[in-house]
N, C-alpha and C positions, 0 to 999 in steps of 0.2 A: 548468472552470466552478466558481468559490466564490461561495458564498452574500454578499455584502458589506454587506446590509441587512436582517437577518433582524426580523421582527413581533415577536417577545419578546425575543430576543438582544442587539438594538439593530444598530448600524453597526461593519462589521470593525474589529477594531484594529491598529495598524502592530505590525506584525513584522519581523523581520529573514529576510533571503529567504537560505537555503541551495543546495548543490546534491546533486544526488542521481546517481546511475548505476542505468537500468534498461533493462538486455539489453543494455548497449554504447551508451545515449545519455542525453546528462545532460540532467536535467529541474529546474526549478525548486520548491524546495516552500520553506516556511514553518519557520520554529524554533518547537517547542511541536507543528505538527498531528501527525497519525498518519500509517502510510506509505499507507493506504489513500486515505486522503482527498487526498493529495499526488497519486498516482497517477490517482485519478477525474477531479481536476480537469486535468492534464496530455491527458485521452483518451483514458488504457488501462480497456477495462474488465471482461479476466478477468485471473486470477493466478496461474492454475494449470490446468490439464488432468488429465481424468478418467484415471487407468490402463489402465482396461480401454477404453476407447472413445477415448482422448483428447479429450474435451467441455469447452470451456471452461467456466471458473468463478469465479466475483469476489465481491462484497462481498453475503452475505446475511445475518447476523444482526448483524453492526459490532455487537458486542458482545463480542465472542471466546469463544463457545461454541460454535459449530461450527466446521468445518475449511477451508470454500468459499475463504478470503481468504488459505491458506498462499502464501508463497512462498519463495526462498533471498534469505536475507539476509547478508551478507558470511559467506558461505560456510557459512550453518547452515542444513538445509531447514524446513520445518516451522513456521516463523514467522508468527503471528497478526497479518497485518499491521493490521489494524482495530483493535487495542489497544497498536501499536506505533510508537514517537515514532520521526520524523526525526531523522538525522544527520547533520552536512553531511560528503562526501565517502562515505556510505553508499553498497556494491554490491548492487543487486538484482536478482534475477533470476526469469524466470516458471519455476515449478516445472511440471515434467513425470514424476515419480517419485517413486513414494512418500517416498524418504528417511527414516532413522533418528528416532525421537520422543525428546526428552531430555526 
């Protein structure tokens, strides 16, 4: 689901549509959105699993201050997907382990 008509934003503008790989299936997102927003609108909507419980987890502060939206991204864990632009042929994947913080 994208917003196409927002009240103050005005009406989407044409982009150029990329593709993405998340978990082994490619999805379509946008050149310019974030991988979050690529993601929500495709139908996923956690990104990550708690350690101790495995609880899923997704988009809560889209601002990249907290942790809830990491996931692996071509092969780095720990990525703030909420503040992080698309790339086409980008690999993503839902995080399940803590993973090293750079």
């Amino acid at each position: 689901m994208r917003i196409i008509n927002h009240p103050i934003l005005g009406k989407e503008k044409k982009r150029k549509k990329i593709s993405i790989i998340v978990d082994g299936t490619k999805i379509e997102a946008y050149e310019g959105e974030v991988i979050a927003a690529a993601l929500v609108a495709a139908g996923k909507r956690y990104f990550r699993l708690t350690r101790r419980y495995e609880k899923p987890r997704g988009v809560f502060c889209a601002i990249g201050r907290c942790t809830d939206c990491v996931m692996n991204v071509n092969g780095v864990p720990n990525v703030r997907t909420c503040v992080t632009p698309v790339e086409d042929g980008m690999v993503i994947e839902t995080q399940t382990e803590s993973g090293e913080w750079k």
